[in-house]
TORRO-713532 format. One record per atom (N, C-alpha, C): residue in three letters; atom name; z, y, x; residue number from 1. Coordinates in nm, 3 decimals, always signed. Each point is the difference from the previous one (the first is absolute). Example, Ala and Ser with C-alpha at 12.3 -4.5 7.8 and 13.67 -1.06 7.14 Angstrom:
 resn name      pz      py      px resi
  ALA    N  +0.780  -0.569  +1.319    1
  ALA   CA  +0.000  +0.119  -0.089    1
  ALA    C  +0.000  +0.120  +0.090    1
  SER    N  -0.072  +0.105  -0.035    2
  SER   CA  +0.006  +0.119  +0.082    2
  SER    C  +0.073  +0.109  -0.077    2
END
This chain:
 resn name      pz      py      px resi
  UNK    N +10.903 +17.692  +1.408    1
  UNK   CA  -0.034  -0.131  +0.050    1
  UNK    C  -0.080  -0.078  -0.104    1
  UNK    N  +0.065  +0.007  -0.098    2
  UNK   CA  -0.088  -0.078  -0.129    2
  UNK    C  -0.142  +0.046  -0.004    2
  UNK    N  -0.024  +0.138  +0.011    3
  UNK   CA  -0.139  +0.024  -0.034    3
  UNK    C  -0.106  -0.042  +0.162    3
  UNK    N  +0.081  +0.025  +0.109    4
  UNK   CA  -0.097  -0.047  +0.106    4
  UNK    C  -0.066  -0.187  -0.055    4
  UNK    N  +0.164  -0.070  -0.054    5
  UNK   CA  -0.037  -0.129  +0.003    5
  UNK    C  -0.125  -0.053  -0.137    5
  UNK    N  +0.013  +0.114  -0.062    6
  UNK   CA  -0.081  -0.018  -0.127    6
  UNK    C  -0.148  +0.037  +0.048    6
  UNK    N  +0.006  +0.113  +0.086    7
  UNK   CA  -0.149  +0.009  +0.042    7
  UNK    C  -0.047  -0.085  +0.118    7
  UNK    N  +0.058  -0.076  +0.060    8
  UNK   CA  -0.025  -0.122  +0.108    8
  UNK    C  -0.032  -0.105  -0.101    8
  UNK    N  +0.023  -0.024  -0.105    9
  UNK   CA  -0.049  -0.093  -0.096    9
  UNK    C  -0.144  +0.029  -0.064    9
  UNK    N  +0.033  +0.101  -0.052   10
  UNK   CA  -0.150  +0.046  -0.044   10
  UNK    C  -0.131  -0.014  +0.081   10
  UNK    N  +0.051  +0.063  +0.134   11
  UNK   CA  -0.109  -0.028  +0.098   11
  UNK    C  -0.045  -0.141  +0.066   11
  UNK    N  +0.100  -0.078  +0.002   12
  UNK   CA  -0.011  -0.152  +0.046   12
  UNK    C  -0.099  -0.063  -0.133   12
  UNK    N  +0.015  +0.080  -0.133   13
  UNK   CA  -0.090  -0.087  -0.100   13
  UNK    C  +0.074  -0.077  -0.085   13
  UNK    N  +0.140  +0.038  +0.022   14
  UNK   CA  +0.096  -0.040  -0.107   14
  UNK    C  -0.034  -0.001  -0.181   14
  UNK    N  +0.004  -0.079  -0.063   15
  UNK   CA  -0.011  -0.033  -0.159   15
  UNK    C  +0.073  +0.073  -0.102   15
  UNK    N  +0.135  -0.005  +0.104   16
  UNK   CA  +0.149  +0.051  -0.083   16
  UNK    C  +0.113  +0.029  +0.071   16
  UNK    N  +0.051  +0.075  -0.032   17
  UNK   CA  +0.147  +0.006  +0.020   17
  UNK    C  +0.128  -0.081  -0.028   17
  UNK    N  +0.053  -0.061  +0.048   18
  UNK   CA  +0.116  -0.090  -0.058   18
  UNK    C  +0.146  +0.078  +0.077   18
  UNK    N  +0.087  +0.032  -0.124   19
  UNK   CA  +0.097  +0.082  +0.046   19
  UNK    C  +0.153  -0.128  -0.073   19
  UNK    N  +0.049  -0.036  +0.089   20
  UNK   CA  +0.118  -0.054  -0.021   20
  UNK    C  +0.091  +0.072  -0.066   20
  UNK    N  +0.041  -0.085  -0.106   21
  UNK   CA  +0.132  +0.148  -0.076   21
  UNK    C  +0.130  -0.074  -0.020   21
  UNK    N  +0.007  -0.112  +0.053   22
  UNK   CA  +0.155  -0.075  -0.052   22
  UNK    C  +0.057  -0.045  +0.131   22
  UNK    N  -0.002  +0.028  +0.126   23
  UNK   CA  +0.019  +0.007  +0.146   23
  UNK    C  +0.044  +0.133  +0.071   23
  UNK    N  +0.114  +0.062  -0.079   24
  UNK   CA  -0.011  +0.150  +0.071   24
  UNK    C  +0.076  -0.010  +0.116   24
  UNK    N  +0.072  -0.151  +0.036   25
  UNK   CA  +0.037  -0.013  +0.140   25
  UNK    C  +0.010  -0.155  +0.058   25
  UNK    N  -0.056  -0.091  +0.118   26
  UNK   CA  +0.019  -0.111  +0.032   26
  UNK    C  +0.095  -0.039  -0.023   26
  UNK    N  +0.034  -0.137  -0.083   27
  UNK   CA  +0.075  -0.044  +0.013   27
  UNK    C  +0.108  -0.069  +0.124   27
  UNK    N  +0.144  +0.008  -0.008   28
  UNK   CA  +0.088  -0.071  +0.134   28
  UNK    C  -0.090  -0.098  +0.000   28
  UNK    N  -0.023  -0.060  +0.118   29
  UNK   CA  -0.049  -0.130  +0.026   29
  UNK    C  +0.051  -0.014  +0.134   29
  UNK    N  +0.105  -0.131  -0.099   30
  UNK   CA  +0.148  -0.072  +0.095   30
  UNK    C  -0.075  -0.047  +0.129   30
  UNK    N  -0.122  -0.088  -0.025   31
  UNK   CA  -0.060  -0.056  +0.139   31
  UNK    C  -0.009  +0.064  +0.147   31
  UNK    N  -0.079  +0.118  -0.073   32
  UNK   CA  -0.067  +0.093  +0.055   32
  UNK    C  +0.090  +0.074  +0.111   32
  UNK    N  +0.115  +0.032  -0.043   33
  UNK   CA  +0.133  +0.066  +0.082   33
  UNK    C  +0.057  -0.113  +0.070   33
  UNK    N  +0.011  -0.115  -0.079   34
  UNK   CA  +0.063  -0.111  +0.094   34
  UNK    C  -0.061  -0.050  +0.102   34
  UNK    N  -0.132  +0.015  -0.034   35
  UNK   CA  -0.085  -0.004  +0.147   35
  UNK    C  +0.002  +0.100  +0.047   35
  UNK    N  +0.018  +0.114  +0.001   36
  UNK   CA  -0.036  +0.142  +0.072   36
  UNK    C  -0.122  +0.009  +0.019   36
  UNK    N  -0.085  -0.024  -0.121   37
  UNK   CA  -0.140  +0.023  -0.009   37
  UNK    C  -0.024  +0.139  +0.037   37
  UNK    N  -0.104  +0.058  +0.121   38
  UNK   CA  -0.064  +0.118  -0.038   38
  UNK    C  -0.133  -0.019  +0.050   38
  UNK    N  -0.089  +0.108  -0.036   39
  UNK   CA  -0.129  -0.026  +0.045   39
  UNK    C  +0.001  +0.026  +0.128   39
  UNK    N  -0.096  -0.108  +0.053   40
  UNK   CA  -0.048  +0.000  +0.112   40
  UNK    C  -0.071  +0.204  +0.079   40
  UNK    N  +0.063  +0.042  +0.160   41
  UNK   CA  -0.044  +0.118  -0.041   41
  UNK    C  -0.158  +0.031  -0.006   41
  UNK    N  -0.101  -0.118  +0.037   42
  UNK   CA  -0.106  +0.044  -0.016   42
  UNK    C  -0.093  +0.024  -0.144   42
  UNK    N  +0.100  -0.082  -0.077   43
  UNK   CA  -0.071  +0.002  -0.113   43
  UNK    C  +0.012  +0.182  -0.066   43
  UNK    N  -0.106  -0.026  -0.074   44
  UNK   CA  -0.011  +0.162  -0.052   44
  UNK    C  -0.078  -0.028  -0.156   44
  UNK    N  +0.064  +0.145  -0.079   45
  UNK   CA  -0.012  -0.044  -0.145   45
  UNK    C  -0.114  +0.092  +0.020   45
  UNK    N  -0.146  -0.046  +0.000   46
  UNK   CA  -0.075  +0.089  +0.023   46
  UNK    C  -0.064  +0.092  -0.132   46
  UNK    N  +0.035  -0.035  -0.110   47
  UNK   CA  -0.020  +0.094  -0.059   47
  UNK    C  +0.082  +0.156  -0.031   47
  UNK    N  +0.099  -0.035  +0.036   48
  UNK   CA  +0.115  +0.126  +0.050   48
  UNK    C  -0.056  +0.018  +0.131   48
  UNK    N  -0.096  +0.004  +0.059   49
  UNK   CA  +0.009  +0.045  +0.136   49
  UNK    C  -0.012  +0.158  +0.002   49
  UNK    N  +0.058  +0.091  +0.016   50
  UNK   CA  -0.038  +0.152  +0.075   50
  UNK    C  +0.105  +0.020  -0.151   50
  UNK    N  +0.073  -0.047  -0.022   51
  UNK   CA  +0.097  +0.045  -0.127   51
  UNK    C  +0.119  +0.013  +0.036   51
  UNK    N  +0.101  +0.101  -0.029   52
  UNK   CA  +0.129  +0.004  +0.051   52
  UNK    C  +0.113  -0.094  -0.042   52
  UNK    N  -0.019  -0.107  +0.134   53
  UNK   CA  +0.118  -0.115  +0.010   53
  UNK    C  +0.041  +0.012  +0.046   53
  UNK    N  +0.053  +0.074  +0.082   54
  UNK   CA  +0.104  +0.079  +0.047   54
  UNK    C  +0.163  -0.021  -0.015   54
  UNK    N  -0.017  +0.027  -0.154   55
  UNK   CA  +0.141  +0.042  -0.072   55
  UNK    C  +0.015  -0.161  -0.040   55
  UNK    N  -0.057  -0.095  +0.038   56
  UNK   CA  +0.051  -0.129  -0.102   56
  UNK    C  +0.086  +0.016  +0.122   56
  UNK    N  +0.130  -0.087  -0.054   57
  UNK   CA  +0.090  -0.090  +0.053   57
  UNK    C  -0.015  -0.099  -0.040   57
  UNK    N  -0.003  -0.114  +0.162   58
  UNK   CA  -0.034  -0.094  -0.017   58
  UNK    C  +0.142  -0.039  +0.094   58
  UNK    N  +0.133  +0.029  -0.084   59
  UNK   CA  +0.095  -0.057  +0.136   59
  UNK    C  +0.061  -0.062  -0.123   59
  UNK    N  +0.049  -0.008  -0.078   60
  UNK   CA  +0.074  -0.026  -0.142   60
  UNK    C  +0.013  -0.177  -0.046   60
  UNK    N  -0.135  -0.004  -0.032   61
  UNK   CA  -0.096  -0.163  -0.032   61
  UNK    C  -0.082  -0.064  +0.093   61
  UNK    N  -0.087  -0.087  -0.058   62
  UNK   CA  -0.090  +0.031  +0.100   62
  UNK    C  -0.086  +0.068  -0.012   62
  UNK    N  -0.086  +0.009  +0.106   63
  UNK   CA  -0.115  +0.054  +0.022   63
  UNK    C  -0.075  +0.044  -0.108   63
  UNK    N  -0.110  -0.102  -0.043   64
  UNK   CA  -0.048  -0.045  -0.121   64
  UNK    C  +0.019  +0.118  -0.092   64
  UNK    N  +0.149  -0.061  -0.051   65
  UNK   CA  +0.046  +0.057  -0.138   65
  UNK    C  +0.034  +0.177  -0.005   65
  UNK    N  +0.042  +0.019  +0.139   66
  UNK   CA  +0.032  +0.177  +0.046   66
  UNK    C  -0.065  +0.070  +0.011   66
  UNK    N  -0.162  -0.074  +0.007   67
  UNK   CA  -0.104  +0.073  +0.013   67
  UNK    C  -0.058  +0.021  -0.130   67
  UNK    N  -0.009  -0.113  -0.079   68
  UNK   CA  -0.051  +0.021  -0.118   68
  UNK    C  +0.068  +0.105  -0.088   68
  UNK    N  +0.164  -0.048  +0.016   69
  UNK   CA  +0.091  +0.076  -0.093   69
  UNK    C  -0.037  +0.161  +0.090   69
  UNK    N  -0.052  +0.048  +0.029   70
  UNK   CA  +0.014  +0.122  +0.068   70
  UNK    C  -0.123  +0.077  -0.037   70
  UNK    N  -0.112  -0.093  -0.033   71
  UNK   CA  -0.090  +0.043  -0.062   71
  UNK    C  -0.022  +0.051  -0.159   71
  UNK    N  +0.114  -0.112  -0.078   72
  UNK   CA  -0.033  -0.029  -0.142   72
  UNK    C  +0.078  +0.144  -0.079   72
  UNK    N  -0.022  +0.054  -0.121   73
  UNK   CA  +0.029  +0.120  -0.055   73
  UNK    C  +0.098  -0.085  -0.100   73
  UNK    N  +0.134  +0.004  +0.017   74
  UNK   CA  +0.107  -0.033  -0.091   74
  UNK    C  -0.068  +0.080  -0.160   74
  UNK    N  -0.031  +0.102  +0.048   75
  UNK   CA  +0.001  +0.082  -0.197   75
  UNK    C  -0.154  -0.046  -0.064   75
  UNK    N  -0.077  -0.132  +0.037   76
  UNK   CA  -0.116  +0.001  -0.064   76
  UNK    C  +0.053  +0.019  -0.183   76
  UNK    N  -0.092  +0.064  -0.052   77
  UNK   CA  -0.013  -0.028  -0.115   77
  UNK    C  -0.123  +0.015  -0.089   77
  UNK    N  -0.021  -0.044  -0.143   78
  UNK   CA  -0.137  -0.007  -0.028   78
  UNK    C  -0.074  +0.114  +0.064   78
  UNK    N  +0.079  +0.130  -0.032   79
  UNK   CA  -0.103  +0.106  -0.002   79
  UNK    C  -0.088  +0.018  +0.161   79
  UNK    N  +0.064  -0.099  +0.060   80
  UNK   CA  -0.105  -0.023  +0.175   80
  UNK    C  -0.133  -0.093  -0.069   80
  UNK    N  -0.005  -0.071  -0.066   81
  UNK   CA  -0.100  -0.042  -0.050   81
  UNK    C  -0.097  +0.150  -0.062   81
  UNK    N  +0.003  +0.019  -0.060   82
  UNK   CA  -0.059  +0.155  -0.042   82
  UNK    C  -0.040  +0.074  +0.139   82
  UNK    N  +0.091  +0.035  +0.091   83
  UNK   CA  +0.015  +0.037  +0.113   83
  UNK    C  -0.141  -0.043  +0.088   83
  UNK    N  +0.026  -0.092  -0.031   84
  UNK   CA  -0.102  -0.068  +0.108   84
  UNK    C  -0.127  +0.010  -0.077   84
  UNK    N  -0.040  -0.028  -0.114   85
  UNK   CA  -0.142  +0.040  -0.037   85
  UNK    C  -0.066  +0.165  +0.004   85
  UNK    N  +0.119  +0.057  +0.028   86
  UNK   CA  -0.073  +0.127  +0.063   86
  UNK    C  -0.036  +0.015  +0.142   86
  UNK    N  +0.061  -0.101  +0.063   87
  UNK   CA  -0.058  -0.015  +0.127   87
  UNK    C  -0.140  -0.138  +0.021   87
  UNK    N  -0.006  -0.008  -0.087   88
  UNK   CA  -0.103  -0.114  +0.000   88
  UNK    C  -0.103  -0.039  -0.088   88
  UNK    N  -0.118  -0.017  +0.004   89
  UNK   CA  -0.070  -0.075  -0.142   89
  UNK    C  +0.039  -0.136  -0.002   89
  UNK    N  +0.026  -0.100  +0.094   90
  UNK   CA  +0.022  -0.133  +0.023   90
  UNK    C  +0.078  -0.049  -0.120   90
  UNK    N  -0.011  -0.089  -0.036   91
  UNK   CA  +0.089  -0.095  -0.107   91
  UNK    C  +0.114  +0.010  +0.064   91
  UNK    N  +0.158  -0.013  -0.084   92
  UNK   CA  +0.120  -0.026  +0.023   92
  UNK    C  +0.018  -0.105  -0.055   92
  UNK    N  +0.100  -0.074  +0.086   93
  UNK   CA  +0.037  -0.148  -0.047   93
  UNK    C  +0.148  +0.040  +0.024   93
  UNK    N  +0.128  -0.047  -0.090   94
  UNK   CA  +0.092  -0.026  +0.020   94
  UNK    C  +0.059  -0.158  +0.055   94
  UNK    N  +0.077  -0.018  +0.097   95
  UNK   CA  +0.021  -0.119  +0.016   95
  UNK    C  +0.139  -0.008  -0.004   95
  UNK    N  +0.063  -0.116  -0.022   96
  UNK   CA  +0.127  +0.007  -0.050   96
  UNK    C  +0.058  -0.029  -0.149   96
  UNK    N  -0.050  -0.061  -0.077   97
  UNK   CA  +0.011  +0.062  -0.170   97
  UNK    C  +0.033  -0.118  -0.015   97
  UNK    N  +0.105  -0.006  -0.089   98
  UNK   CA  +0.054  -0.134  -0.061   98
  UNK    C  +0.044  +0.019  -0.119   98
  UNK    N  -0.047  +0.083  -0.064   99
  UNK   CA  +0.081  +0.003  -0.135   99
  UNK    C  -0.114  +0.069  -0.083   99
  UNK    N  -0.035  -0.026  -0.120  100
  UNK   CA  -0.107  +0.042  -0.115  100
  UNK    C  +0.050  +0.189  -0.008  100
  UNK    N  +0.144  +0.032  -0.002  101
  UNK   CA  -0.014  +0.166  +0.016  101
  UNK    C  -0.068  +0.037  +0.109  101
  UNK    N  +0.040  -0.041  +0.112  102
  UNK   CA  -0.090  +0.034  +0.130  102
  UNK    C  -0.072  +0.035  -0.004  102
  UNK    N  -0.107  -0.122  -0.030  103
  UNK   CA  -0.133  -0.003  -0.024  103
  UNK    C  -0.056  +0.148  -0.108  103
  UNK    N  +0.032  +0.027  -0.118  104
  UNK   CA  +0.016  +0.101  -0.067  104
  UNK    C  +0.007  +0.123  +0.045  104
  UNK    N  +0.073  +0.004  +0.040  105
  UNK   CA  +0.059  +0.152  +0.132  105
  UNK    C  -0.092  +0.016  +0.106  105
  UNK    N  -0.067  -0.112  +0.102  106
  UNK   CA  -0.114  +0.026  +0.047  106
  UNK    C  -0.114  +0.052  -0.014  106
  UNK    N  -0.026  -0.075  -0.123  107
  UNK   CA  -0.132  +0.031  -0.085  107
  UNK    C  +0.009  +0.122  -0.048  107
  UNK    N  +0.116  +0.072  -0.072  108
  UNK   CA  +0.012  +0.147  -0.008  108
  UNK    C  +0.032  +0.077  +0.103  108
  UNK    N  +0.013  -0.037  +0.100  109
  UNK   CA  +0.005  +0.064  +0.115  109
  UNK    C  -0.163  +0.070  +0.080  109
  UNK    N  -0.021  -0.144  -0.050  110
  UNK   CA  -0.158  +0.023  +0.021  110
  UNK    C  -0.035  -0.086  +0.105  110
  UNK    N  +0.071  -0.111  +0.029  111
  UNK   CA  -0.074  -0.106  +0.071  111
  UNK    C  -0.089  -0.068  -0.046  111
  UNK    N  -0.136  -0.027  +0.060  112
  UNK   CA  -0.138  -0.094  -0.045  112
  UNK    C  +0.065  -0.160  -0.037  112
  UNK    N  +0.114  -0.027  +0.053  113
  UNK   CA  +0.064  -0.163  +0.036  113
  UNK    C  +0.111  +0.024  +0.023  113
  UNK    N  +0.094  -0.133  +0.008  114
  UNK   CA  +0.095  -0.045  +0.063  114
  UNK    C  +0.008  -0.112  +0.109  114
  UNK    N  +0.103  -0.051  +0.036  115
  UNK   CA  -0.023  -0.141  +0.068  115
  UNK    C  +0.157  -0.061  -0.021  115
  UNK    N  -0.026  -0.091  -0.046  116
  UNK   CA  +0.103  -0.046  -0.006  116
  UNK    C  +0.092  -0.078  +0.100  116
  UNK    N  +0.108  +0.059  +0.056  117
  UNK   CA  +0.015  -0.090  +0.097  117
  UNK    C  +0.154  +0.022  +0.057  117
  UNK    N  +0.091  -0.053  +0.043  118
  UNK   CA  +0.121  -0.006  +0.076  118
  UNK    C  +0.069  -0.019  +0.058  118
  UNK    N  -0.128  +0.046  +0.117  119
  UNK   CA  -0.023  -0.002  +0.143  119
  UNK    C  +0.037  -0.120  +0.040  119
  UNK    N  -0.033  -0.163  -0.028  120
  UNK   CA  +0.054  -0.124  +0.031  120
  UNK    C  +0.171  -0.019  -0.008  120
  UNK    N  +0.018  +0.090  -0.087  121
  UNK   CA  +0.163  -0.009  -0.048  121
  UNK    C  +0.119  +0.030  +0.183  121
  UNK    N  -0.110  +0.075  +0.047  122
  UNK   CA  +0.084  +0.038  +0.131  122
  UNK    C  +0.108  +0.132  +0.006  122
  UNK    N  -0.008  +0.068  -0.139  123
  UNK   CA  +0.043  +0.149  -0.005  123
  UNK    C  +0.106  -0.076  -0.055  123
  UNK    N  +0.007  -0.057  -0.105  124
  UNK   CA  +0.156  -0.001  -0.071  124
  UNK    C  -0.001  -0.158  -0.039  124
  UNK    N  +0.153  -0.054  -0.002  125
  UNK   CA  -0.021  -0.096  -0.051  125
  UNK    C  +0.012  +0.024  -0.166  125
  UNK    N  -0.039  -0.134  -0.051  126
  UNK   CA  -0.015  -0.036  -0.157  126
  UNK    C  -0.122  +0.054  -0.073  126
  UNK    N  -0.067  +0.084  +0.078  127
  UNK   CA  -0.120  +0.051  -0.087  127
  UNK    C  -0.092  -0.124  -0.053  127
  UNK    N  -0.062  +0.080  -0.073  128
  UNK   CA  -0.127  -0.125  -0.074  128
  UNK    C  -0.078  -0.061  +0.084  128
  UNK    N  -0.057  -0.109  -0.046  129
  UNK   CA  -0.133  -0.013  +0.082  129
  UNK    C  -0.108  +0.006  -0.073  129
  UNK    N  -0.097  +0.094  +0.055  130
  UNK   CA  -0.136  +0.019  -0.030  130
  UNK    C  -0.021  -0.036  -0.085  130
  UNK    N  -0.005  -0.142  -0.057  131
  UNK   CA  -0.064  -0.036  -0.100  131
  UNK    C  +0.100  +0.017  -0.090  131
  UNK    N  +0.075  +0.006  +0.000  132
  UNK   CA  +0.128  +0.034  -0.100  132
  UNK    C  -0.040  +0.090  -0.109  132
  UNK    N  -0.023  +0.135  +0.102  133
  UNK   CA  +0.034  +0.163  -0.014  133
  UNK    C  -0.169  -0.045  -0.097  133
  UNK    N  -0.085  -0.040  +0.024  134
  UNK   CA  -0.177  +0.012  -0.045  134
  UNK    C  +0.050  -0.005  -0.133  134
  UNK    N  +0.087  -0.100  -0.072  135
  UNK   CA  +0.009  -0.063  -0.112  135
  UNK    C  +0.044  +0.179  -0.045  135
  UNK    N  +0.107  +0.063  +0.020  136
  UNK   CA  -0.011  +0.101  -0.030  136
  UNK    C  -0.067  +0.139  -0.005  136
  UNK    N  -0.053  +0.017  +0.084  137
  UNK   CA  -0.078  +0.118  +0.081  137
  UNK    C  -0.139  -0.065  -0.142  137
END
């Protein structure tokens, strides 16, 4: 799946790659269940389209989050950064990085960048904010 979505980028004229690495699953989001949020059924994640979604369960959470979590690879680790520049010439960007090792570990990983960011503090509570984490990074 990764490499179909990497070459749908390339061809659209994509710049870069940006691979999330500190999200290996949606966070509970209390609202979201208390409403019994799910997606609407017409909506469609069209860049997964002709990809096997099949296997998500989407009965658990909501919608949203069952789908995503069904997509995301619990075992990322640097060496998918590496990974992926053999599937690609495109720049890698890490997004996610809040800490000056991070950043470090990317860059030897072999990411072009990072991004700093945490995800609007929706994954966990107490994390930094953005500008926080810069002073370090």
């Amino acid at each position: 799946m990764v490499t179909k979505l990497v070459r749908r980028a390339e061809n659209a004229g994509f710049k870069a790659i940006v691979l999330t690495a500190d999200s290996p699953v949606i966070g509970r989001r209390e609202a979201g269940i208390k409403n019994r949020f799910t997606l609407p059924s017409y909506v469609r994640l069209k860049n997964f389209e002709g990809m096997d979604l099949e296997k998500v369960d989407k009965t658990k959470r909501s919608g949203h989050t069952s789908t995503v979590n069904g997509l995301y690879d619990q075992s990322l680790t640097w060496k998918d950064v590496k990974w992926l520049q053999t599937i690609t010439s495109l720049p890698i960007l890490v997004k996610g990085v809040l800490t000056a090792e991070d950043t470090r570990l990317a860059i030897q990983a072999g990411a072009a960048g990072i991004i700093v960011s945490n995800h609007g503090a929706r994954q966990l509570d107490y994390v930094p904010a953005t500008i926080m984490a810069l002073e370090e990074v």
